[in-house]
C-alpha positions as a LaTeX table, in Angstrom:
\begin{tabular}{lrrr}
\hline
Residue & $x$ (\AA) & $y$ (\AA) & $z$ (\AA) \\
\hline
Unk1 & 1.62 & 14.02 & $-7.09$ \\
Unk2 & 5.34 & 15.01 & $-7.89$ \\
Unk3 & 7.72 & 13.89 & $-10.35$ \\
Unk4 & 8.52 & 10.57 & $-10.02$ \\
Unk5 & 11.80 & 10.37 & $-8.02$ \\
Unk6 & 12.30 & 6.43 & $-8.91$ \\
Unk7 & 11.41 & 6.05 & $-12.88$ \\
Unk8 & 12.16 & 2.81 & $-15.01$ \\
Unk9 & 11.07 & 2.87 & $-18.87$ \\
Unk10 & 11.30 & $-0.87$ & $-20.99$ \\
Unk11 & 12.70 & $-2.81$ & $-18.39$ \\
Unk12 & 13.36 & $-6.40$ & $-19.48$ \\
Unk13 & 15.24 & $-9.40$ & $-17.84$ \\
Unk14 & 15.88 & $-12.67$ & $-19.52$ \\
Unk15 & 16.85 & $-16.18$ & $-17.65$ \\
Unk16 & 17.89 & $-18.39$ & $-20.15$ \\
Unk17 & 14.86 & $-19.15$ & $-22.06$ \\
Unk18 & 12.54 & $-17.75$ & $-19.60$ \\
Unk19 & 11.68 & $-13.75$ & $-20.31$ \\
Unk20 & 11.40 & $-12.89$ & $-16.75$ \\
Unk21 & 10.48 & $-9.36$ & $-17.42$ \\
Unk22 & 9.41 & $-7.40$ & $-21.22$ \\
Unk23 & 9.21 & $-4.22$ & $-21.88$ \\
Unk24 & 8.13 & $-2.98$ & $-18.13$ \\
Unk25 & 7.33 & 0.74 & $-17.06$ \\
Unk26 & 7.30 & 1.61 & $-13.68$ \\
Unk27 & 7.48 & 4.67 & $-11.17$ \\
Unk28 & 7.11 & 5.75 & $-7.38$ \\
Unk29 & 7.24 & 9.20 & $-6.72$ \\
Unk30 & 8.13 & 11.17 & $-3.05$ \\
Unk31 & 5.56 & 10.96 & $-0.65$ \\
Unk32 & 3.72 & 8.46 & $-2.37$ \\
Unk33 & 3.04 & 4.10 & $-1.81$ \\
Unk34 & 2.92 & 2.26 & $-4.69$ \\
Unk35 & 1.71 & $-1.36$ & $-4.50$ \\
Unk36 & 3.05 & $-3.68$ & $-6.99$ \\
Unk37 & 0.64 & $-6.92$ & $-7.33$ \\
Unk38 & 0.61 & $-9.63$ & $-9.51$ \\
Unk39 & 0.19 & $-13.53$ & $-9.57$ \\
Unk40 & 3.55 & $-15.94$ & $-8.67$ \\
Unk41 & 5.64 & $-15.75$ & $-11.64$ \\
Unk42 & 4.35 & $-12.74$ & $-12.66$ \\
Unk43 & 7.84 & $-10.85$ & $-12.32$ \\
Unk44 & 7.37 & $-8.80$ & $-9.32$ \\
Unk45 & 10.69 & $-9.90$ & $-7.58$ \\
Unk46 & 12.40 & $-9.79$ & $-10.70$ \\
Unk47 & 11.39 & $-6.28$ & $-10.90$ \\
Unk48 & 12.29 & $-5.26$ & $-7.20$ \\
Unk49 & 15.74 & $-7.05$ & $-7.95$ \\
Unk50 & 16.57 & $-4.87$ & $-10.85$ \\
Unk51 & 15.72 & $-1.44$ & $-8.62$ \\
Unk52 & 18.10 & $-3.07$ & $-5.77$ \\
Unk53 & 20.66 & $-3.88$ & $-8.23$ \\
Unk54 & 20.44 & $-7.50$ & $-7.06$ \\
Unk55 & 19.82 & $-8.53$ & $-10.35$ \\
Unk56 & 19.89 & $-6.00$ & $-13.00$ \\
Unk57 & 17.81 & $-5.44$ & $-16.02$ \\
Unk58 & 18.91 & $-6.59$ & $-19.60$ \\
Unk59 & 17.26 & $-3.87$ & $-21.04$ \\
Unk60 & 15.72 & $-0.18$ & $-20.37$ \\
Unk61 & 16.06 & 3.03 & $-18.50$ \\
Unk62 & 16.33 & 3.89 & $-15.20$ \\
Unk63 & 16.54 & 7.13 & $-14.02$ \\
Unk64 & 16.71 & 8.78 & $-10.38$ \\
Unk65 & 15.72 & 11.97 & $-9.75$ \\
Unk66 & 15.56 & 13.12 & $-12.94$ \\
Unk67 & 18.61 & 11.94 & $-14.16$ \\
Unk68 & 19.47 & 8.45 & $-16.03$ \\
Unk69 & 21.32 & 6.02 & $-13.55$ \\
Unk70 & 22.91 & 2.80 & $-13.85$ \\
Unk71 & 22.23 & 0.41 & $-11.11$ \\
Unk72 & 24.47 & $-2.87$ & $-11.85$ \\
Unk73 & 24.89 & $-3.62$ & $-7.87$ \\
Unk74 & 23.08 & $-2.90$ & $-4.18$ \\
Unk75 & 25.87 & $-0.78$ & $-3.70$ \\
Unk76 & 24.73 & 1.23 & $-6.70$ \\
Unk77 & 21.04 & 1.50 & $-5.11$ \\
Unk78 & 22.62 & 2.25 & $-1.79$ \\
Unk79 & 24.54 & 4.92 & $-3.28$ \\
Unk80 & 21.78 & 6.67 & $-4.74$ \\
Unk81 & 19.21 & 6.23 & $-1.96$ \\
Unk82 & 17.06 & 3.29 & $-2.30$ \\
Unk83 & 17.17 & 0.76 & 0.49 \\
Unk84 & 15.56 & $-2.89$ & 0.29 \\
Unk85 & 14.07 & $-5.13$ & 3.04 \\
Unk86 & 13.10 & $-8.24$ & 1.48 \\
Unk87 & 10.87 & $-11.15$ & 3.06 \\
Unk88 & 13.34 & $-12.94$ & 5.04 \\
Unk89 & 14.28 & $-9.57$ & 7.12 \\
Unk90 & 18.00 & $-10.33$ & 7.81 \\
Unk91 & 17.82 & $-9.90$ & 11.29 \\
Unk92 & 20.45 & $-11.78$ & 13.91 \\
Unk93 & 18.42 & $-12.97$ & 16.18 \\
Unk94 & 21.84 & $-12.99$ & 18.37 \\
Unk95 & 22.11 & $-9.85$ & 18.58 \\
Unk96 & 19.69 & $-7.19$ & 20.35 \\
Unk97 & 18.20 & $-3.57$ & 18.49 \\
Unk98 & 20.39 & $-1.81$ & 18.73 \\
Unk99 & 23.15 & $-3.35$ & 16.51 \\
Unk100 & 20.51 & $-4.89$ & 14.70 \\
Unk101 & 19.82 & $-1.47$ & 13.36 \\
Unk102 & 23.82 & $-0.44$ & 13.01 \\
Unk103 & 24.63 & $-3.72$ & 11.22 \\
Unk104 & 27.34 & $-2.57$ & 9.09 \\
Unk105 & 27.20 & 0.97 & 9.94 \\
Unk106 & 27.86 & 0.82 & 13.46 \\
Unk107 & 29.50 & 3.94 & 15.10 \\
Unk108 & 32.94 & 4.29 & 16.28 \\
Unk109 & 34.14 & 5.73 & 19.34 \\
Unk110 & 36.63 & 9.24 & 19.25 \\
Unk111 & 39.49 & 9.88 & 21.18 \\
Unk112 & 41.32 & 7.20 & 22.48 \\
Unk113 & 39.10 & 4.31 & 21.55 \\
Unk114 & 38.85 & 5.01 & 18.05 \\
Unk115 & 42.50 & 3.65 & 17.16 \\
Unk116 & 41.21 & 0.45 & 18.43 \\
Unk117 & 37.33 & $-0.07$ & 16.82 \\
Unk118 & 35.18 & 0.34 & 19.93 \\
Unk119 & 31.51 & 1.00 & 19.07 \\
Unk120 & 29.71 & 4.34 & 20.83 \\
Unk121 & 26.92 & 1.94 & 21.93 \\
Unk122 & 25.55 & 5.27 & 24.33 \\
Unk123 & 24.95 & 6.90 & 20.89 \\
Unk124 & 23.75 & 4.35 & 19.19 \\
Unk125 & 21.61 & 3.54 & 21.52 \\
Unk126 & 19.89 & 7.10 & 21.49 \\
Unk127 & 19.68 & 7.07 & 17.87 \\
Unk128 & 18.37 & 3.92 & 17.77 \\
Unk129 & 15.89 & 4.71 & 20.37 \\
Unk130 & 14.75 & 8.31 & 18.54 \\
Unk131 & 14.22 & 6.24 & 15.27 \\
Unk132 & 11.87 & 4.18 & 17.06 \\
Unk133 & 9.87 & 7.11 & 18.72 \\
Unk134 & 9.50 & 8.93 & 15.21 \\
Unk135 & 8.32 & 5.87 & 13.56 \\
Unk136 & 5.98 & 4.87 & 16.95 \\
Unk137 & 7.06 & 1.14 & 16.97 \\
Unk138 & 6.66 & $-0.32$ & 20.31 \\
Unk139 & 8.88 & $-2.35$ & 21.62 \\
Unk140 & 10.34 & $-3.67$ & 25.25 \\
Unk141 & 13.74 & $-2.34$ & 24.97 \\
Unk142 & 16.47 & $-1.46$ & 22.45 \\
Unk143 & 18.79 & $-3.61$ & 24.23 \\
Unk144 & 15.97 & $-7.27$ & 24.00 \\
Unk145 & 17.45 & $-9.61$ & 21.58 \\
Unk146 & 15.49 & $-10.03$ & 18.02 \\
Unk147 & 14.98 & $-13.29$ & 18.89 \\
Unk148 & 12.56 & $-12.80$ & 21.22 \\
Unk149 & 10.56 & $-10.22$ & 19.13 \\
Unk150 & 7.04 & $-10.90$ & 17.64 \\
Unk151 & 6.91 & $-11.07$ & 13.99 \\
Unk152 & 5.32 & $-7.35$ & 14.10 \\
Unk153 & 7.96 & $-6.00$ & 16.12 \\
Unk154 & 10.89 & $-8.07$ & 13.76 \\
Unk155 & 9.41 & $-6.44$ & 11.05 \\
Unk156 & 9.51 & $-2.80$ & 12.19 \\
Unk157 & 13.31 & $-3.31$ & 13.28 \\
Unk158 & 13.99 & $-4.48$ & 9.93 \\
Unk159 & 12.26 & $-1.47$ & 8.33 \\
Unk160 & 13.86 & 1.14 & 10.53 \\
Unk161 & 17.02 & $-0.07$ & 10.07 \\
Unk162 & 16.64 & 0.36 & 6.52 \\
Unk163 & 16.33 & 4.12 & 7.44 \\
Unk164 & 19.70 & 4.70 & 9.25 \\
Unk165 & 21.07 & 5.22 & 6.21 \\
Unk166 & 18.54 & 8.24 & 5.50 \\
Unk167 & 17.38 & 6.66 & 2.00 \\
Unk168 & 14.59 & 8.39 & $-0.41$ \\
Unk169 & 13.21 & 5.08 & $-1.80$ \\
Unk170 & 12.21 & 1.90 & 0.28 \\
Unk171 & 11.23 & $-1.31$ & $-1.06$ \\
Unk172 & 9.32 & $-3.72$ & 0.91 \\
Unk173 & 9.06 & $-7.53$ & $-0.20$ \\
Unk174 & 5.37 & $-8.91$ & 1.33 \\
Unk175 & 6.41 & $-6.78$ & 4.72 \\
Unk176 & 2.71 & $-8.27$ & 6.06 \\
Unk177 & 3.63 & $-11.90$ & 5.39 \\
Unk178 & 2.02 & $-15.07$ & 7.76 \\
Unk179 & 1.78 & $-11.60$ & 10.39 \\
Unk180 & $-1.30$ & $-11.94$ & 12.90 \\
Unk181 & $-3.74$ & $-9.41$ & 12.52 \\
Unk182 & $-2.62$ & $-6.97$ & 15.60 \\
Unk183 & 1.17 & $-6.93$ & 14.02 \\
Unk184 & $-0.19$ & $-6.56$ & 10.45 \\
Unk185 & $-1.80$ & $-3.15$ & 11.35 \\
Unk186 & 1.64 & $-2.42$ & 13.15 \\
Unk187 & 3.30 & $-2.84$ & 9.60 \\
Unk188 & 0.88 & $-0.95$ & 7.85 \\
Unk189 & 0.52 & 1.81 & 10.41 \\
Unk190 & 4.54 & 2.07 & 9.75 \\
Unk191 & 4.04 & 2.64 & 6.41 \\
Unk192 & 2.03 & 5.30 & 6.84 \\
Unk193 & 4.62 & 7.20 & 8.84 \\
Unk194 & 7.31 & 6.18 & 5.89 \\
Unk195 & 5.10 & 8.82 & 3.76 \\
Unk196 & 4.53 & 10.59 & 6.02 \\
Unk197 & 8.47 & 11.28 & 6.20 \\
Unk198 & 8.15 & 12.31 & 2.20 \\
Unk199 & 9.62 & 8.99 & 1.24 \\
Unk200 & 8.93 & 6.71 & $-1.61$ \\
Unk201 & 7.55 & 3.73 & $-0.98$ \\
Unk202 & 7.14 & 0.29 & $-3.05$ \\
Unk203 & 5.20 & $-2.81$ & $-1.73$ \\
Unk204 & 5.02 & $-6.22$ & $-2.80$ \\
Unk205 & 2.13 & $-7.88$ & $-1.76$ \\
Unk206 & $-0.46$ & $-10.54$ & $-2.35$ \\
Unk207 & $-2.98$ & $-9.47$ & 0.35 \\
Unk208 & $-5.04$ & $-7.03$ & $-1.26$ \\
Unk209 & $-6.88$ & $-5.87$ & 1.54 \\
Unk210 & $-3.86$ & $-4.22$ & 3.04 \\
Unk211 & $-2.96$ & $-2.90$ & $-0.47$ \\
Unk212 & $-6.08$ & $-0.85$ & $-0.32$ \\
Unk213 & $-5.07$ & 0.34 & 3.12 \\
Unk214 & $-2.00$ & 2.02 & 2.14 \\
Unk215 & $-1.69$ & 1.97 & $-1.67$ \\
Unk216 & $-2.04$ & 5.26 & $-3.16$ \\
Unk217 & $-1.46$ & 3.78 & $-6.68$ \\
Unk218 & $-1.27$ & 0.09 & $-7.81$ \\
Unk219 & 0.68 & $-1.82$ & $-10.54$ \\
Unk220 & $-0.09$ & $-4.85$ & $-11.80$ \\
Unk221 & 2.85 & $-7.22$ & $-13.25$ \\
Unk222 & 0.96 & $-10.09$ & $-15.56$ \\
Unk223 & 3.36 & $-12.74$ & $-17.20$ \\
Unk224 & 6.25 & $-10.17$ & $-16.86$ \\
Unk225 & 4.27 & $-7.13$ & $-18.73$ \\
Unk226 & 2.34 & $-4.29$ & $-17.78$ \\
Unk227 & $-0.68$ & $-5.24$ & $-16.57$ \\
Unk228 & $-2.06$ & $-1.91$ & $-15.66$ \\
Unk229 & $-1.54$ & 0.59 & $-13.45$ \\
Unk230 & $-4.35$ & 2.14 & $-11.19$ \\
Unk231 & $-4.89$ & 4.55 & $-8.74$ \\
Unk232 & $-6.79$ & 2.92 & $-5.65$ \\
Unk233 & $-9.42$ & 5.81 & $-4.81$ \\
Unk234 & $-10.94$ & 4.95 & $-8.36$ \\
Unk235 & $-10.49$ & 1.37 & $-9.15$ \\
Unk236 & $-12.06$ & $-1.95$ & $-7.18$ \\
Unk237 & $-10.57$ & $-5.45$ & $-5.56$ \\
Unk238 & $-12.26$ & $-7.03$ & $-8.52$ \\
Unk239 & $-10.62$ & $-4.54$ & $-10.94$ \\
Unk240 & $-7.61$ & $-5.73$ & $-9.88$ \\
Unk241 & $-7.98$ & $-9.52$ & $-9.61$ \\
Unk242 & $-8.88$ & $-8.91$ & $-13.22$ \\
Unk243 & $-6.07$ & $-7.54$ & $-14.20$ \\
Unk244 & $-3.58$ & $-9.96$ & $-12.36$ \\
Unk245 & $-5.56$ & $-12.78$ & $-13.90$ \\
Unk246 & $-6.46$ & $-11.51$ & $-17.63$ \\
Unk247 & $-9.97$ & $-13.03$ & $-16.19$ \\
Unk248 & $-13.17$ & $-10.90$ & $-17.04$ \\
Unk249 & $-16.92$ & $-10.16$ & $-16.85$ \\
Unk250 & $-19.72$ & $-8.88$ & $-17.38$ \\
Unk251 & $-19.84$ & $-5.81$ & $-14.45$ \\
Unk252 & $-17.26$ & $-3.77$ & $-14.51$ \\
Unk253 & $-14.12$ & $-5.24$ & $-13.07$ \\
Unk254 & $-15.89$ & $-8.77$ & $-12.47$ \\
Unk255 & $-13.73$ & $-11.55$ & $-12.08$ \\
Unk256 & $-14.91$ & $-14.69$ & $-14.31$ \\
Unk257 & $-14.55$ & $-17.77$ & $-13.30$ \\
Unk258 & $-15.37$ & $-22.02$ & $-13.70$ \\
Unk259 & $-18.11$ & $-23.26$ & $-12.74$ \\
Unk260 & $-18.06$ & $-25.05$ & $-9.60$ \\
Unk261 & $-15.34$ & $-23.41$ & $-8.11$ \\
Unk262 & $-15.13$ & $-21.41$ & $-4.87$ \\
Unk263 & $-14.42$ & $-17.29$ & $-5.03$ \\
Unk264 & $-11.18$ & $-16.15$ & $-4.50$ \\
Unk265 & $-10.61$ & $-15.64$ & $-1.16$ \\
Unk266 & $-11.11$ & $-12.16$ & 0.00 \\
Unk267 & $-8.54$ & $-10.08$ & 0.10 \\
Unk268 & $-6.25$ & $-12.10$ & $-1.18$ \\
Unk269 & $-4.64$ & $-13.25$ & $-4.27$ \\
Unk270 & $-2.88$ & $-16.12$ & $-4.29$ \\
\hline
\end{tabular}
C-alpha cells in the first residue's frame, strides 16, 4: 500500500463537557477503502466532520499528501481534494441529473450567452452522461428528476457528483443505509470502481457485512479513542464486534455476552 495521502495524528474534539474525540490516529491511502466502524457515540461523525472541515479538530495534525494542512472549513477540504457525501445525500429532488450533478459548478455558455449566465446544458449533459458510463450506474435518463430515483440510483448520483470536482479523497457517511439488497450491491459495486479510479476512500458504516465486501482496512472508533485498526483479509466479524464493544472471550475474537440474550444480529452492529 502507498503512503497515506489523507493522514491525521492526535486528533481530539471537545463539546463542552463531552470529549467527543482523544487523541485519534487515522489514515486512508490512494487506491485503498478504509472502513471506519464503531458503536453510536463512538465519534465516527465527529471524526468525518473534522476531515470535511465541518467541524474541526481541537487538537492534532493533519497532513495531505505529505505535507501538514489546516482544514478549518469545507472549503478548505474542497480545496485540497477531499469531497464528502453524507447520509442525507443533498439531492433536489426538483431538479433532474444532470444539474443535480453541476449543483454549484454548473457550466456557462461562451460567446454571446456568457454575458448573460446561460448554462451549456449540451455539455453538461455529455459529461454528466460519461461520468455515469465510467462509474456503470444505471439509470433511465440524465434528464429523469431525482425524485423519482430508487434509493440505489439517489445514491450513485450523489456519489458521482461528488466526483465532478475530480477530488483524491471521498468520504461516505453509511452510503448503504435502509438500501434494499439489489441497490446495496449497486453502492458497493460503485465503490469498487472509486478504487479502482486510484482514489481514497473512507466509509462509515454499521453493516459489517458490506464492510467486509469492500474494506481493505478497518478502524474501529470506541468512546472517541482508537479502538484498533485491522486489515480485513486477516481479522474476523467477531474480531471486530470485539473491538467496537471492549466485549471479549474465550476464542479468539469471541464476542461475550449476558446470559439470556439473543446474538448480535449478523452483520450488523447496531
Amino acid at each position: 500500500m502507498s503512503a497515506p495521502i489523507l493522514s491525521m495524528r492526535g486528533i481530539s474534539k471537545r463539546f463542552g463537557a463531552v470529549q467527543a474525540l482523544e487523541d485519534v490516529d487515522f489514515s486512508v491511502a490512494t487506491g485503498e477503502v478504509v472502513a471506519l466502524v464503531g458503536d453510536n457515540g463512538a465519534g465516527k461523525s465527529t471524526l468525518i466532520k473534522a476531515m470535511s472541515g465541518v467541524g474541526p479538530a481541537d487538537d492534532g495534525v493533519i497532513s495531505f499528501d505529505g505535507q501538514p494542512v489546516t482544514i478549518n472549513r469545507p472549503q478548505d477540504a474542497t480545496a485540497l481534494g477531499i469531497a464528502t457525501v453524507y447520509q442525507d445525500l443533498a439531492l433536489c429532488d426538483n431538479l433532474d441529473v444532470v444539474n443535480n450533478l453541476f449543483l454549484g459548478r454548473e457550466e456557462r455558455l461562451a460567446g454571446p450567452g456568457q454575458p448573460v449566465g446561460w448554462m451549456d446544458e449540451i455539455d453538461m449533459e455529455r459529461r454528466g452522461n460519461e461520468l455515469l458510463q465510467t462509474l456503470s450506474v444505471r439509470i433511465p435518463s440524465v434528464r429523469i428528476q431525482v425524485a423519482s430515483l430508487s434509493g440505489g440510483q439517489r445514491q450513485s448520483v450523489a456519489i458521482a457528483r461528488s466526483l465532478i470536482g475530480e477530488p483524491k479523497v471521498v468520504l461516505l457517511d453509511e452510503p448503504t443505509a435502509a438500501l434494499g439488497v439489489a441497490q446495496t450491491a449497486q453502492v458497493l459495486d460503485l465503490v469498487h470502481r472509486l478504487r479502482e479510479r486510484g482514489l481514497a476512500v473512507v466509509v462509515i458504516s454499521h453493516n459489517l457485512a458490506n464492510v467486509f465486501a469492500v474494506a481493505d482496512r478497518i478502524h474501529v472508533l470506541r468512546l472517541g479513542k482508537n479502538g484498533g485498526d485491522f486489515s480485513v483479509g486477516t481479522v474476523s466479524q467477531e474480531k471486530i464486534v470485539a473491538a467496537i464493544t471492549g466485549a471479549t472471550g474465550e476464542d479468539d475474537g469471541g464476542v461475550g455476552r449476558r446470559p439470556g440474550l439473543p446474538p448480535t444480529a449478523e452483520g450488523a452492529v447496531r
